[in-house]
N, C-alpha and C positions, 0 to 999 in steps of 0.2 A: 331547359336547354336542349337544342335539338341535335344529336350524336352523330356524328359523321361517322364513317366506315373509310378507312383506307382499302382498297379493293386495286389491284396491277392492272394497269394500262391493259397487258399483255391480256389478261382473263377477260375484262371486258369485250377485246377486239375478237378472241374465241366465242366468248358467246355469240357476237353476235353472227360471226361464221357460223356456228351451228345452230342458230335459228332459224337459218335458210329466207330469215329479213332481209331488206336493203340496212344500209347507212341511213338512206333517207327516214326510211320508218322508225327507226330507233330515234334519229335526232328530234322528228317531229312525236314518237312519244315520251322522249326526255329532252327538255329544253337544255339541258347542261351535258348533253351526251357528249357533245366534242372537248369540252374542259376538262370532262372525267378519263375521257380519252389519254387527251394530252397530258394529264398527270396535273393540270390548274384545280382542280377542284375535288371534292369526293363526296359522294353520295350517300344520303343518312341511309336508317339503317334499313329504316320500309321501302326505300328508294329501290334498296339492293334485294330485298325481296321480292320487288317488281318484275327487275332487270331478271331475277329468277323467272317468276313464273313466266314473261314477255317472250322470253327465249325457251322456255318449258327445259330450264336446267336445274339438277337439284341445290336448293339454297344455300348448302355450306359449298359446295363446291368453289364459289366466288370468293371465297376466302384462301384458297390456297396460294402457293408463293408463283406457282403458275401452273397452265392448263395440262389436266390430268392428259392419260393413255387414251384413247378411246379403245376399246376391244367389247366382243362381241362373248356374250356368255357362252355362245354353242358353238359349232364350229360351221365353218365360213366356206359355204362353197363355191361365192359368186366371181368367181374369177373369170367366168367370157372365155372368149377367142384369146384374148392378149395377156391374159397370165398375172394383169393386177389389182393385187389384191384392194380393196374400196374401204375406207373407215366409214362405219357406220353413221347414218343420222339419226339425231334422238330422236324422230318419230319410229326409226325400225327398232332402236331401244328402248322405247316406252312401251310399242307393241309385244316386244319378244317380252319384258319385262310381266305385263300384266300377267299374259298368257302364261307363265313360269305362274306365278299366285292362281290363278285360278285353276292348273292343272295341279298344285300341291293341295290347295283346297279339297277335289274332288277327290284324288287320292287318299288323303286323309278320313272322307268321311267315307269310302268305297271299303277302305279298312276296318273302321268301325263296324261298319253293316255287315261286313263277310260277303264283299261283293268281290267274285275273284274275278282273275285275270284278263283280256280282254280276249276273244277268240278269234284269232287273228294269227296265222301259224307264220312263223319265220323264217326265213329263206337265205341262205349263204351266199355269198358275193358271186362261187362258181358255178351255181346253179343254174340250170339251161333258161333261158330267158322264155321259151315260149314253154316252159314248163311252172315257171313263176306267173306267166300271165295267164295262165290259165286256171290254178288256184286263185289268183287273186279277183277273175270272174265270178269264180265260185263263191266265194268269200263274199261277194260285193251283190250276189244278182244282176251282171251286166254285160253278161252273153252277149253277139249281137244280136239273135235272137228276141231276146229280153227288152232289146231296146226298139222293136217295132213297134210304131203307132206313139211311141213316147215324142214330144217336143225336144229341144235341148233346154229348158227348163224344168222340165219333167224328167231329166235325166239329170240334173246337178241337185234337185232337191230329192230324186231316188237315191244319189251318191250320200248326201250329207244324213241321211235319216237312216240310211241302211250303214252306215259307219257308227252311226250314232248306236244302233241297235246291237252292234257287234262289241263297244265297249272302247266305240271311240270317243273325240270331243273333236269337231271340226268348226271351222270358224268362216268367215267371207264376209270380208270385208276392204273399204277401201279407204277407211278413217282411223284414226290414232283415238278407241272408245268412241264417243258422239261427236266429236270437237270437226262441224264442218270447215272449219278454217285450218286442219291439219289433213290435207289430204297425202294418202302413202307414194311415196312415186312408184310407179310400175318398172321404169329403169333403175330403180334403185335391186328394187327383188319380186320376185314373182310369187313367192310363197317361203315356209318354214315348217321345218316337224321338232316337235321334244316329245322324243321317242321313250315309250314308257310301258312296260308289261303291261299296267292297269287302264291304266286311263291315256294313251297315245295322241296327242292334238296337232291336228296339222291346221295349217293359217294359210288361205287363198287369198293373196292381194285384189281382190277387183277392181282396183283403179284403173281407167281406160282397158279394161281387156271385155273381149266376148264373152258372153257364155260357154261358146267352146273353147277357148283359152284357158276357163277355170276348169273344165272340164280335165283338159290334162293335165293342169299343175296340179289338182287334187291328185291324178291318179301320180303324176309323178313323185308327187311327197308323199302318195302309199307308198310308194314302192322302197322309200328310207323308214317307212313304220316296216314295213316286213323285214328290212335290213335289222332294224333297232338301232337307229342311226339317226340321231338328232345333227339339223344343221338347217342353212340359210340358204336358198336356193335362187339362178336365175333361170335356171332350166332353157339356156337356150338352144331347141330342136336340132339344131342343125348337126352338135355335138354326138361324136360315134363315141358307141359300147368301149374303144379304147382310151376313153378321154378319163377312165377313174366312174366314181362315184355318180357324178350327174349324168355321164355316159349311159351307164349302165341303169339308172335312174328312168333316163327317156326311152329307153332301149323294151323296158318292160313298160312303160307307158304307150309306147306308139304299139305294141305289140295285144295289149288288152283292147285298143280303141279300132285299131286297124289290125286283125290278124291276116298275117300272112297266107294262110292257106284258103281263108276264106277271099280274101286280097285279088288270088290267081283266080279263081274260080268265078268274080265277079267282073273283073276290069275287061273294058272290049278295048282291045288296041286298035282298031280301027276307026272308031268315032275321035270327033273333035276333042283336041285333049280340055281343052277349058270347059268345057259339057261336061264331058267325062268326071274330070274332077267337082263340079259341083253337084253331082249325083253321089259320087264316092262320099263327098263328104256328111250328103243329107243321111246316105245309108248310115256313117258312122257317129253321128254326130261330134264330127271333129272340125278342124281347120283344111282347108285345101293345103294349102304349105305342109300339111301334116300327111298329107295324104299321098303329096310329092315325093315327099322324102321318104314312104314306107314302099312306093313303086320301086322307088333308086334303090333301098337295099334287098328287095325282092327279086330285083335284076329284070324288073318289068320297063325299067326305061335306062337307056344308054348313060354310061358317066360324064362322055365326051358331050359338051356342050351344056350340061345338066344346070351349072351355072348360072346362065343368061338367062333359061329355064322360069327357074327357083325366083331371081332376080326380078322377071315380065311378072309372074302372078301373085309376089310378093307386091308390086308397085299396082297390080290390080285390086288386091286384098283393102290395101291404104286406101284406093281413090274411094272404094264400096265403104268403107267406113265412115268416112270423111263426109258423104254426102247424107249418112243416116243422122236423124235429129238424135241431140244427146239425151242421155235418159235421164229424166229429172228422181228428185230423191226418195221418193215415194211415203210409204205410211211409215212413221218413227215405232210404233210400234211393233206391226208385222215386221220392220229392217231387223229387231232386236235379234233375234231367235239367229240369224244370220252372223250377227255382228259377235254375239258373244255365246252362242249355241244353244237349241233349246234342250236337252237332254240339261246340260247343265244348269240353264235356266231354270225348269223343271225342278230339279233337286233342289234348289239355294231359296226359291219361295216354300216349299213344301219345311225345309229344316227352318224358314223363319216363322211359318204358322206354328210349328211343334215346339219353338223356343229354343230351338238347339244352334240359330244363326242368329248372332246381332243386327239389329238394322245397321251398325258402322260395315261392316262386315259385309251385307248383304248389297248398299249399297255403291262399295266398292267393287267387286265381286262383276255384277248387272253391268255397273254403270249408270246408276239413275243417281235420282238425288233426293228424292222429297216420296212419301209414303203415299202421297196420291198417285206417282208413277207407277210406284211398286202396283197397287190395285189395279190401275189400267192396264198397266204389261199382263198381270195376273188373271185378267180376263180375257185378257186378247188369247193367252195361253189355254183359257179354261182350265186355270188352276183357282181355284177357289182359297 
């Protein structure tokens, strides 16, 4: 006898809001989706495990009398311009979720080992901003100096290896684990920290962003790890030192990328400003909009009209993007090390050769699936 499941109208129609499906797609993957809807019919019981994993919701959930809170385990800084607050989508709670397991993981065995704390000094909210960006150079290796003759490639994997080295876990990514058909949205969040003496992880969304994009959101969710300040960021630049938390967030990001003093001493007021700024930015390896907006608060350009400004080279920015081919997904292996870090990569094969990590465990953890991955990634790492 085949068991039906009574399941609310009402939780169905949530799921499938939060699957970020159409209607159509559910109906044509469940031929009885409008009945179940309607309250005509109900769905056995594999059906509603489907309807689970279809929408990527957890399976009892669908059982409840109706749809849970949504909230956000850290705290929530993406409020924008306009002050409201966004409930989550469960690919940013699947993301924040793993990320939460694999930084307790690492934690746990950094304990074991007598790996202390990460070196990485921490800075008070009142603390001078170009006093903070300049340990946090130090901390990092990324002087400007430091960054001649580097790509901006060669400065996001000097970012993520030299974090790594200091006792961090950083991530870049633009998928919910491998799942190409969960991509993260970039308007939804830019990145996230779970701020942690030991092991600190911050999460670079790179869905549709630059490389100098990630460039700042890493350093700007440094700058909640030197806080010790876990949260969800949208880090939008435009945002001044007085806006709180993200304010002061970009405030020492724009400030490590673009220093001020070096700033005056570089910029010719004279030449063509759209020159200008694409030299400025090759020096810094940042964004021109980044570079705007460090001119504006250096008092290198007028506030009167700054605007229309920001507005022209911002619609410049788009048109140059738009015309560049998109970048295809490249090798599934070398992405790894990216997607779930290698530092921690590193650790979680080396504890499954010594017996101290389960393959359930390890392949959780990775994200693979099958022990012929594990050897592939294991080589591609030259971990033996």
């Amino acid at each position: 006898m085949v068991t039906r499941v009574p399941v609310a109208p009402g939780l169905l129609e949530w799921a499938l809001e939060r699957s970020g499906k159409s209607t159509d797609d559910f109906q044509s993957h469940f031929g009885a989706w409008d009945r179940w809807v309607a309250g005509r019919a109900e769905p056995t019981l594999k059906q509603v495990e489907e309807i689970a994993r279809y929408a990527h919701l957890p399976f009892g959930v669908l059982f409840l009398p109706e749809p849970p809170a949504v909230e956000l385990p850290i705290p929530d800084y993406r409020l924008g311009v306009d002050g409201d607050a966004r409930e989550p989508s469960q690919d940013l709670l699947d993301v924040i979720d793993i990320s939460i397991q694999r930084q307790a993981w690492f934690v746990d065995y950094a304990e074991r080992n007598q790996v202390g704390a990460a070196a990485i000094r921490r800075w008070d909210y009142a603390a001078d901003v170009t006093e903070v960006a300049r340990g946090i150079e130090e901390e990092l290796g990324y002087g400007v100096d430091q960054r001649v003759g580097m790509s901006r490639t060669d400065a996001r994997n000097h970012l993520r290896r030299r974090f790594e080295a200091i006792g961090g876990l950083p991530v870049f990514t633009s998928l919910v684990g491998n799942n190409t058909h969960r991509l993260l949205s970039r308007a939804e969040f830019r990145g996230f920290t779970l701020a942690n003496d030991v092991a600190p992880l911050i999460f670079v969304n790179t869905n549709d962003d630059t490389l100098s994009g990630q460039i700042f959101t890493f350093l700007h969710e440094y700058a909640h790890v030197v806080r010790g300040q876990s949260g969800v960021s949208d880090e939008d630049p435009t945002e001044s030192i007085d806006s709180g938390v993200e304010g002061w967030c970009n405030a020492v990001a724009g400030e490590v990328l673009v220093p001020e003093a070096d700033l005056r001493n570089h910029y010719r007021a004279t030449v063509d400003l759209t020159a200008e700024l694409d030299r400025l930015a090759a020096r810094y390896h940042c964004s021109t909009l980044v570079v705007l907006l460090r001119l504006l608060t250096a008092g290198l350009l007028a506030r009167d009209g700054f605007g229309d400004v920001y507005a022209a080279e911002r619609d410049r920015v788009d048109e140059i993007l738009r015309r560049q081919p998109r970048r295809e997904g490249g090798d599934f292996y070398r992405n790894q090390p990216f997607r779930v870090g290698e530092k921690l990569s590193r650790v979680v094969l080396a504890e499954l050769a010594a017996g101290r990590a389960s393959y359930t465990d390890t392949f959780k953890l990775l994200g693979l699936r099958s022990v012929s991955q594990l050897d592939t990634y294991g080589n591609t790492l030259g971990v033996a």
